[in-house]
Backbone bond lengths (Angstrom), bond angles and torsions (degrees), N, CA, C in turn:
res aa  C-N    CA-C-N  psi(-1)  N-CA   C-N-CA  omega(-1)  CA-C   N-CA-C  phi
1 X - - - 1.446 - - 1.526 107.17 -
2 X 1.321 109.25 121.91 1.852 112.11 -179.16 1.633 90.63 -99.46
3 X 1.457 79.74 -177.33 1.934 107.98 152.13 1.360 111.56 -75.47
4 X 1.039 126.07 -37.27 1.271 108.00 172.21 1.367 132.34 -56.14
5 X 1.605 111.74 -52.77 1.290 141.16 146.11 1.672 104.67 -22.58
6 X 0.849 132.49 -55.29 1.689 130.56 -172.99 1.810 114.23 -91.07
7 X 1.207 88.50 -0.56 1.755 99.69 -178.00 1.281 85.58 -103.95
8 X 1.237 137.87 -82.21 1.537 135.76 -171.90 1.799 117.95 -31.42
9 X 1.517 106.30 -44.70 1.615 122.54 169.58 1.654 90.58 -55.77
10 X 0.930 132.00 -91.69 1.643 124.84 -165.40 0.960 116.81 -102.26
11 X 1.411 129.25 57.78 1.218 140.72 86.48 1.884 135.03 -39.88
12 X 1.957 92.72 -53.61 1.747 110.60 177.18 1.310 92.56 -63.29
13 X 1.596 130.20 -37.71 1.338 122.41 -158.91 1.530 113.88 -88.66
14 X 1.891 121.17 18.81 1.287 103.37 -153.43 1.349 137.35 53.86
15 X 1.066 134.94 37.66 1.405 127.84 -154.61 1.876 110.53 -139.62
16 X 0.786 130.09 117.27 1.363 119.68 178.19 1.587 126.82 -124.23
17 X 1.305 112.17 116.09 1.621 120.84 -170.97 1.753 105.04 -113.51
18 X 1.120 93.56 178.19 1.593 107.97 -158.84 1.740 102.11 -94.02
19 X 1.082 151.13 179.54 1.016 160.22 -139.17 1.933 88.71 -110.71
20 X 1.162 118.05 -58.80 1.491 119.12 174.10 1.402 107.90 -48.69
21 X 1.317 118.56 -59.82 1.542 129.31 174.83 1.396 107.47 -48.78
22 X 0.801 144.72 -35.60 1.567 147.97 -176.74 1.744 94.12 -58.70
23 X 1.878 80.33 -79.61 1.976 88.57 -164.81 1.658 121.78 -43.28
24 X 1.869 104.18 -23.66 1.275 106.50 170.24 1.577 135.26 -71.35
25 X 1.079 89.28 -17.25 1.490 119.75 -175.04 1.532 104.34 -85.76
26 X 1.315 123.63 -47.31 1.599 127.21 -166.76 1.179 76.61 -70.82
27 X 1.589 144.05 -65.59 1.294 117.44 -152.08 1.811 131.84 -88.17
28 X 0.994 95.52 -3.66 1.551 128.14 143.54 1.869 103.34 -46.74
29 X 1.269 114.02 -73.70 1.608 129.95 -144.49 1.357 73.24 -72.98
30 X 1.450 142.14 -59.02 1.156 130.60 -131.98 1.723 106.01 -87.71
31 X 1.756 122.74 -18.97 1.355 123.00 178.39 1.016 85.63 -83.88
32 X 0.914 137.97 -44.55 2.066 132.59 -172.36 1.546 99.01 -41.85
33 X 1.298 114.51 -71.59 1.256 109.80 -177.53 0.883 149.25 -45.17
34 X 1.775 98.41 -30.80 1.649 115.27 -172.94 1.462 113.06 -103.43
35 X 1.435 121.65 -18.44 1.437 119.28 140.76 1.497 127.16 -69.43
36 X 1.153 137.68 -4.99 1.869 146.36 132.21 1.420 85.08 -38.08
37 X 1.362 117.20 -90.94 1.808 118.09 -147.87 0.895 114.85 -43.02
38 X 1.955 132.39 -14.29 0.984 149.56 -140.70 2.365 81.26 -84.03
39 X 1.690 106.40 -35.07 1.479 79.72 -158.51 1.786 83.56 -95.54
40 X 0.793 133.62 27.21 1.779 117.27 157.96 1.479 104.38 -98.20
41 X 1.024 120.04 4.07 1.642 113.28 150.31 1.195 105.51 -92.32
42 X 1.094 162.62 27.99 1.780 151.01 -155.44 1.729 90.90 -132.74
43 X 1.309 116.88 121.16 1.362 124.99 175.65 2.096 95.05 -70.15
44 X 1.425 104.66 112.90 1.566 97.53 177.01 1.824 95.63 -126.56
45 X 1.458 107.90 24.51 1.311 92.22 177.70 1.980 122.60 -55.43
46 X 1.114 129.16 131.18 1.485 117.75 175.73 1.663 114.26 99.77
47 X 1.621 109.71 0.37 1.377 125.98 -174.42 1.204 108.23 -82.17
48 X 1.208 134.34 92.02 2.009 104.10 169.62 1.090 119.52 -75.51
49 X 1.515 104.68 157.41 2.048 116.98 -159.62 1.380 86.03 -79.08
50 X 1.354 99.52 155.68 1.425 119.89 -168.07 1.902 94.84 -117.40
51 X 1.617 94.34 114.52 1.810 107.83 164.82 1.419 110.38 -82.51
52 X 1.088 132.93 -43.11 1.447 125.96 167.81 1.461 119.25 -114.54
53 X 1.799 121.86 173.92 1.317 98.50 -164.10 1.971 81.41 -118.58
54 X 1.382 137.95 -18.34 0.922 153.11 176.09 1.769 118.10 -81.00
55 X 1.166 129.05 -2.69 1.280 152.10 -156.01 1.571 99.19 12.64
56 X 1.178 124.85 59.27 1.732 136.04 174.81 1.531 82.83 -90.65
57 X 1.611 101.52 158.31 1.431 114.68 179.57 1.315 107.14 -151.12
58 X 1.806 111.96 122.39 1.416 122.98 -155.69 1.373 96.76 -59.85
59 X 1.745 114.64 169.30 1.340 104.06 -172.02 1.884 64.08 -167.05
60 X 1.359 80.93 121.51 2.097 109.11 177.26 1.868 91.52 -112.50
61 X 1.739 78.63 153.28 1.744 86.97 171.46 0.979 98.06 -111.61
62 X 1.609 124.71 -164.36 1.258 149.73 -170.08 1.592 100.97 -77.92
63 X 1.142 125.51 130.75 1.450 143.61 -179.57 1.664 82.75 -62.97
64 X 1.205 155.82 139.46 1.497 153.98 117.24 1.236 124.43 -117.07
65 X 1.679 117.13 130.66 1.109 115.58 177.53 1.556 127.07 -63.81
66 X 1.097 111.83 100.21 2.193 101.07 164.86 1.099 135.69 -61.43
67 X 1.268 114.12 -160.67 1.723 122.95 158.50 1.309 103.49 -77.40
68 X 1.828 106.35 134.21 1.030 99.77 -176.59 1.653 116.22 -124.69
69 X 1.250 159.10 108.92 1.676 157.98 -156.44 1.690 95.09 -20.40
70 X 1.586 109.96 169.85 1.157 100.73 -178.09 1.703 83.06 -129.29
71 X 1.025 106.72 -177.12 1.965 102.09 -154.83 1.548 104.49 -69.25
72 X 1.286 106.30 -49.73 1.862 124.99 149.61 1.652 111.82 6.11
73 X 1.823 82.14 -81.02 1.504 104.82 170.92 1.587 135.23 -35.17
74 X 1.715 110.18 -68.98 1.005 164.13 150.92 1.497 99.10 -17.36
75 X 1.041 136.92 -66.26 1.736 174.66 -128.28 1.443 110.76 -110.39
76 X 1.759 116.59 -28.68 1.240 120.19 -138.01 1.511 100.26 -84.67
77 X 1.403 101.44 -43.30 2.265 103.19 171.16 0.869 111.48 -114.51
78 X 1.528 121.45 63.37 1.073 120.80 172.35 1.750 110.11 -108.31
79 X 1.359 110.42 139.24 1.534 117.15 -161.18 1.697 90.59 -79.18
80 X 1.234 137.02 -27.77 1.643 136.64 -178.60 1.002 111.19 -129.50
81 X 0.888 141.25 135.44 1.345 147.33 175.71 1.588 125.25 -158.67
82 X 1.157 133.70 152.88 1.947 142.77 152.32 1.586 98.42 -107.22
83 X 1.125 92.37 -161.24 1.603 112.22 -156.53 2.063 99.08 -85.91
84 X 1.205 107.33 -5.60 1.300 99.87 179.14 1.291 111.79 -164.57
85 X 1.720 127.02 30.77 1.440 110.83 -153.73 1.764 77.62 -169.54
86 X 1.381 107.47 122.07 1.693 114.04 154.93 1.730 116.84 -54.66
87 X 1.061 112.61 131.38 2.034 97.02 -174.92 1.947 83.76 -113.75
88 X 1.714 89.42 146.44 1.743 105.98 -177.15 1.250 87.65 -151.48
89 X 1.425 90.18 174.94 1.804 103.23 -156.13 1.798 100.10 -83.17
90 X 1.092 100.71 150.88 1.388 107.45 179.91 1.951 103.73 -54.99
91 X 1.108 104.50 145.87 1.802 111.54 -178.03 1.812 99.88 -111.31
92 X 1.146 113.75 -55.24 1.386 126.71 -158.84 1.485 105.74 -86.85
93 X 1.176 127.57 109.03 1.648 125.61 152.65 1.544 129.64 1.45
């Protein structure tokens, strides 16, 4: 991991630090990393990967339809509105 390497990272991230901030950061990025490698030395042959760390197990209900607003409803505080459609600010070009 360089300075360069940590300039290019926040850069993609929008982000801009000072020349000190960088070098602090590479050496930051670089114990980060090298304590990671720390577990590809770890004999885990026979381990299974672990999906949760609490072994809770999701439990979904039945999809059912309710009562549902009627557009009226739906419509009623709404700061923009037409006769059947919430209005929001344009997003897309």
């Amino acid at each position: 991991m360089t300075s360069n390497d940590i300039a290019r990272i926040a850069e993609l991230a929008r982000l801009q630090f000072s020349e000190e901030e960088i070098a602090a950061f590479t050496n930051e990025f670089i114990r980060i990393v090298d304590y990671v490698g720390t577990i590809a030395s770890l004999n885990l042959e026979g381990v299974e990967p672990m999906t949760t760390v609490s072994g809770a197990v999701n439990v979904s209900r039945e999809d059912v339809a309710g009562e549902c607003l009627t557009s009226e409803e739906a419509l009623s505080n709404a700061p923009r509105k037409n006769e059947a459609f919430f209005k929001v600010p344009k997003v897309l070009g």
